[in-house]
C-alpha positions in Angstrom: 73.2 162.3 132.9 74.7 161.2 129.1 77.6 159.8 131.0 75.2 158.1 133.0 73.1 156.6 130.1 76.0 155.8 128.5 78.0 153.7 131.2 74.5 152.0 131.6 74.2 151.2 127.8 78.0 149.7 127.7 77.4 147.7 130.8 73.8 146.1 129.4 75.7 145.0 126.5 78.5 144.0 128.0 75.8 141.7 130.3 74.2 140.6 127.1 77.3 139.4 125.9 78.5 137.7 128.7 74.9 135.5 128.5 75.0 135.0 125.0 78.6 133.2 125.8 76.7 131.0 128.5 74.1 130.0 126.0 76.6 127.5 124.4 79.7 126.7 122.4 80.0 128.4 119.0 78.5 126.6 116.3 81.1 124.6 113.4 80.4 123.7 110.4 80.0 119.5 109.9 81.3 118.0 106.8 79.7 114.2 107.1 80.3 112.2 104.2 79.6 108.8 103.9 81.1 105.9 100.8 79.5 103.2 98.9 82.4 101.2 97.6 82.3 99.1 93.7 81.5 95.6 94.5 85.2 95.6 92.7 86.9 97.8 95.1 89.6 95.4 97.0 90.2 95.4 101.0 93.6 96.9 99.8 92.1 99.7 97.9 89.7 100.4 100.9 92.3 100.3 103.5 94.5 103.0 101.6 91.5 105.4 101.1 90.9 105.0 105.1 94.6 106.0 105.7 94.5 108.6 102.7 91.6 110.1 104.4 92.4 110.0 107.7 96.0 111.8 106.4 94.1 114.7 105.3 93.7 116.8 108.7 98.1 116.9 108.7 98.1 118.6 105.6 95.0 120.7 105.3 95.0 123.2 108.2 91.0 124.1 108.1 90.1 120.3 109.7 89.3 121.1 113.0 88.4 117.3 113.9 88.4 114.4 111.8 86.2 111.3 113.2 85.5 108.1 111.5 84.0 104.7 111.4 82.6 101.4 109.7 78.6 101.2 109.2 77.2 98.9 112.2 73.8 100.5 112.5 71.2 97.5 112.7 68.6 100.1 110.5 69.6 98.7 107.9 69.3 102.7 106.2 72.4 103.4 105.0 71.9 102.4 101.3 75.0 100.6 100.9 77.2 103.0 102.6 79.9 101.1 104.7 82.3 104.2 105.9 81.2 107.4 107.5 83.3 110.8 108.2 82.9 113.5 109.9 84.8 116.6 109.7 85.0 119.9 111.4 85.5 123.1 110.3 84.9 126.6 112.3 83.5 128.2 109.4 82.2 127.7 105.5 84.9 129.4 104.8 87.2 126.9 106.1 85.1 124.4 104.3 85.4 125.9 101.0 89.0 126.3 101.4 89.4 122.6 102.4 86.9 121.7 99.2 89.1 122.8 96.8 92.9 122.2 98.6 95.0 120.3 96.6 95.6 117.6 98.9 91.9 117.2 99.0 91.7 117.2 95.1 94.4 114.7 95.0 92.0 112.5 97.7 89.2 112.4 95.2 91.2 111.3 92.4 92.3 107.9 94.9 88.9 107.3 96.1 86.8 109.0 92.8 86.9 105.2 91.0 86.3 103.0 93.6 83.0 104.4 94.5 79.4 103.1 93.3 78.6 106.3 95.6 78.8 108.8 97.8 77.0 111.3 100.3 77.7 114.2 101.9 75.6 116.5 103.5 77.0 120.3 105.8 75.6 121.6 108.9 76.1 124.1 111.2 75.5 122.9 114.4 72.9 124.3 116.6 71.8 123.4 120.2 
């Protein structure tokens, strides 16, 4: 009978397992940030922080994806923000690690004086 009860018990959690895989990916961790540029900052300037952060995912391993794009939202909400990121990590952890990377420190200091301002906000995702 404890054989029984016990073959029973590893098979229902084996079942419950197998359902909570159906129920949907695995939740990341979202890293969107978004950049108000100086009304000084030169098309130059602003084309080598788009390549310097797009470089970032070949040198920092934690970047699971890397998106990107202009502002073309007809809201009119986005308080002077012109480029948006997003970037995926599997964990915080991940996410810490990437916050304090060197390469990612050395990102800050390019784009750092050309911004007026800057918002960033982490989620993990959830269905």
């Amino acid at each position: 009978m404890k054989m029984f009860l016990f073959a029973l018990t590893v098979a229902s959690l084996a079942v419950i397992g197998f359902a909570a895989d159906l129920q949907g990916k695995k939740s990341v961790l979202r890293h969107v940030v978004a950049f108000k540029y100086k009304a000084t900052a030169t098309a130059d300037q602003i084309k080598a922080v788009e390549k310097a952060f797009s470089a970032l995912p070949s040198k920092i391993s934690e970047i699971k994806g890397f998106e990107w794009g202009l502002n073309n939202s007809p809201e009119k909400l986005n308080k002077g923000c012109t480029h948006g990121y997003i970037l995926t990590f599997n964990t915080e952890k991940d996410r810490d690690a990437y916050i304090i990377h060197p390469d990612h420190k050395a990102f800050g200091g390019l784009v750092g004086p050309l911004l007026d301002d800057v918002f960033v906000i982490d989620f993990l995702t959830k269905e």
